[in-house]
C-alpha positions, -999 to +999 in steps of 0.1 A: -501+294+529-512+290+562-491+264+589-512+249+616-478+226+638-498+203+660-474+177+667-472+164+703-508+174+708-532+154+721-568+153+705-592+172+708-565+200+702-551+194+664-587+193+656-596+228+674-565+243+662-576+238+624-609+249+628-598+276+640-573+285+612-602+274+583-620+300+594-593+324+588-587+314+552-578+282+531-551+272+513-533+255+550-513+229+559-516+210+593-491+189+608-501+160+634-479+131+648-508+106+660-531+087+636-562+095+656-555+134+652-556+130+612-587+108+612-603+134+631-591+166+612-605+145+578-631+141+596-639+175+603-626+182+568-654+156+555-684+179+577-670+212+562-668+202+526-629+209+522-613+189+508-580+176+526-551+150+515-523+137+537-490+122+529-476+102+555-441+113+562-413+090+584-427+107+620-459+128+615-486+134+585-487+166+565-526+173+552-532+197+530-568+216+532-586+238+507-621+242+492 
């Protein structure tokens, strides 16, 4: 499974990072540490018709993407 680490990033990076590694294959995992980077990888999650779930962990969110 594929690991995209984007904690510590500022947007519009997380979001560009996981576009890129969607187009390389799914299952994939991102990892983001600001509420606003997860709203907008759903969101471009939403557009793509993946689907994608998040846990919220104690200092970052883990989302999990496939099709």
């Amino acid at each position: 499974m594929k690991t995209v680490d984007a904690r510590g990033l500022s947007c519009p990076e997380p979001v560009l990072m996981t576009r890129k590694a969607v187009s390389q294959g799914l299952p994939m995992e991102v990892y983001v540490d600001h509420e606003v980077a997860l709203e907008n990888i759903l969101r471009f999650c939403y557009k793509e018709n993946l689907k994608a779930e998040f846990q919220k962990k104690e200092e970052y969110y883990l989302i999990h993407i496939e099709k």
